[in-house]
N, C-alpha and C positions, 0 to 999 in steps of 0.2 A: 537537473533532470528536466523532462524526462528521457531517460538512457535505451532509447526502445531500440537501438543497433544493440544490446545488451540481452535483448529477448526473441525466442525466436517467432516465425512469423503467425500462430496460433494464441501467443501469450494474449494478446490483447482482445480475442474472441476469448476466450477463457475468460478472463477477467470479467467481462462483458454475461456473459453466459451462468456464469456460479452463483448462485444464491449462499453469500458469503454469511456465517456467525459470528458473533461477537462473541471472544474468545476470554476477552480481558478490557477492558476501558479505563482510564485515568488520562489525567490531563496531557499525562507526557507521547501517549496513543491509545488508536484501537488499534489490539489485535485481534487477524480474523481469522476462522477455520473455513474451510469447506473445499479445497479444491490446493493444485500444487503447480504455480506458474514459475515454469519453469526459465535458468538463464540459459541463453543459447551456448555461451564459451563453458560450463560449467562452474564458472565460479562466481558466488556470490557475494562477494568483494571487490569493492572500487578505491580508487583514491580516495578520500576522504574530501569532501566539498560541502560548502554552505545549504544547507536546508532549510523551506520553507514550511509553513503551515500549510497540511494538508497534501505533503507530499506522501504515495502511496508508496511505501521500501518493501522490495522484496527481499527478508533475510535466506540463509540456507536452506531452512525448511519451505520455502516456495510458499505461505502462506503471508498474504501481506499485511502491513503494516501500518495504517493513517497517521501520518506525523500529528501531534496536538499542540496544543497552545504553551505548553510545558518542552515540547521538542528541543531534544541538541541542537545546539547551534549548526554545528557541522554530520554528516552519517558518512558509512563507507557501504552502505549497501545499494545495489542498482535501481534506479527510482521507475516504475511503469504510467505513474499518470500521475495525476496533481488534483483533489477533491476541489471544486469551487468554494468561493467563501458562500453560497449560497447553500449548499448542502451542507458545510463544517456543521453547523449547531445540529444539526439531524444524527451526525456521525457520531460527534462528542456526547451529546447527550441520551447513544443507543444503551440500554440494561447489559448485560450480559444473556445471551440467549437470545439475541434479535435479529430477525436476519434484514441483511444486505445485500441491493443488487447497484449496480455501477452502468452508468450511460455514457459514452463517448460522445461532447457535442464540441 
């Protein structure tokens, strides 16, 4: 990733734009609430390919996903962006109830 031919051309101003919550945290992710980025083809499924730390998965529910340090090796969901190792610890270590916003540099 990131699979951004996967999204349509609003996903990544969304992303951008959502004051995202932390849904649920463990090492394996953060999942987040607050907003629903959508895939352009309607499906939420990909091949299955190798995954890095801090890759950001949209599953079906369009609510995404921060891969953690505990991550599958491999995911089959469409990847929108990739967290920096400079932000991870911020990510990994949010409570639940915390909100999050995302900068594209």
């Amino acid at each position: 990733g990131p699979h951004l031919d996967r999204f349509g051309s609003t996903a990544l101003q969304l992303l951008v734009a959502t004051r995202w919550t932390v849904e649920n945290n463990s090492r394996v992710g953060v999942r987040l609430s607050g907003g629903n980025v959508e895939v352009a083809d309607g499906s939420a499924s990909a091949a299955s390919e190798p995954m890095v730390v801090g890759a950001l998965q949209v599953p079906p529910s369009g609510s995404p996903i921060i891969l953690g340090r505990d991550h599958p090796v491999t995911g089959g969901y469409p990847v929108i962006a990739v967290v920096d190792d400079a932000s991870m610890s911020q990510a990994l270590g949010a409570a639940i109830g915390t909100t999050l916003s995302f900068r594209l540099s």
